[in-house]
C-alpha positions, 0 to 999 in steps of 0.5 A: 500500500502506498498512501500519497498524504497530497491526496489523503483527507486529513481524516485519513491522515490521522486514521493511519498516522495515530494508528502506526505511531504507537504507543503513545504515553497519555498526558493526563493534564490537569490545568486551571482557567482565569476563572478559578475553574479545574480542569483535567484531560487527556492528551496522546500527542505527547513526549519528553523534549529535553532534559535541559531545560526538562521540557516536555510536549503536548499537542492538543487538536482544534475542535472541529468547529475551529474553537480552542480546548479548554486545556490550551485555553487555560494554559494561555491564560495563566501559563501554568499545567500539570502533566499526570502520568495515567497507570493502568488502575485510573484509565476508567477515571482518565477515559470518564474526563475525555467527554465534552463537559462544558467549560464551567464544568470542573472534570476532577468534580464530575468524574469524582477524582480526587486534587491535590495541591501542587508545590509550585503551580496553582493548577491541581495534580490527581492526587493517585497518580503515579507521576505528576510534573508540574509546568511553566508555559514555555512556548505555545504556538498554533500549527500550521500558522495558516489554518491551524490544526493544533496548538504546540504546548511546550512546559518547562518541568519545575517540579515532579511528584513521584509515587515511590511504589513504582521503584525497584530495589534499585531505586530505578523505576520499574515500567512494571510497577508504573504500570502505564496507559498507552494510546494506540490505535482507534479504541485500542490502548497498551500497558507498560505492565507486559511480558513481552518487555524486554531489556536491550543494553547499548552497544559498548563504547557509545560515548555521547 
């Protein structure tokens, strides 16, 4: 099969690319309007940038009617976000916020998932999550300038939360006991909780 993507209808388009480009960890991102407003919601365009400064990535779409997401909306206006990582035993919680609540509508209240205070961000973290990093607004762009499709969303991490059940005996952290949500393809999701993991060193002599 050969997809020439100058033909591709943009549905098409997400329809292959979402479902090859797996899995995709889920940012569960949690985030605070002008108003005073929580609000929580998941988000598979997602990944770690860098480590210096540790900056990390989401990529929220543009409703079909060409209005913003409340995620990008809040995090405009007060330059502040959580990111929580979603382990297997919340993804019903996390699966419960992607619905279209209304923007005056809190999903941490609607959904009954319990916030906790951040350290150093006033938006709220879920409080059972295993992982949460707490972020400054550190660029947010549309995409493409012309006709955008989604807004690029870089945080800076200022601070992260770490549930140290998810350490082994040496202190690293274990995929098995994170137990991470991944996003595939249409309604297919995958766990970092696996037997087929597997384990690769580098490589001898790779220096960089």
């Amino acid at each position: 099969m050969f997809l020439d993507f100058a033909t591709v209808e943009p549905r098409q388009a997400y329809f292959w690319m979402a479902s090859t480009i797996t899995p995709r960890p889920v940012a569960w991102v949690s985030s605070l309007s002008a108003a005073g407003v929580t609000n929580l919601a998941p988000f598979s365009f997602f990944q770690m940038i860098t480590a210096s400064p540790p900056t990390l990535m989401i990529s929220p779409l543009i409703n079909s009617d060409g209005s913003m997401k409340d995620t990008p909306h809040n995090i405009r206006e007060t330059g502040e976000f959580v990111v929580n990582l979603v382990s297997y035993p919340m993804v019903d919680s996390m699966n419960a916020t992607s619905f279209g609540f209304d923007r005056q509508l809190s999903e941490f209240e609607q959904c009954g998932i319990e916030a906790t205070p951040s350290s150093l961000v006033k938006p709220p973290r879920v409080a059972k999550a295993s992982v949460s990093f707490e972020c400054k607004l550190a660029h947010f762009m549309p995409y493409p300038r012309e006709s955008p499709s989604c807004y690029v969303v870089f945080g800076t991490v200022i601070a992260a939360h770490i549930d140290e059940s998810i350490l082994g005996a040496d202190q690293k952290v274990d995929p098995r006991r994170l137990d991470l949500v991944s996003r595939m393809g249409a309604d297919w999701y995958g766990r970092t909780n696996a037997e087929e993991n597997f384990e690769l060193v580098r490589p001898k002599g790779w220096a960089r």
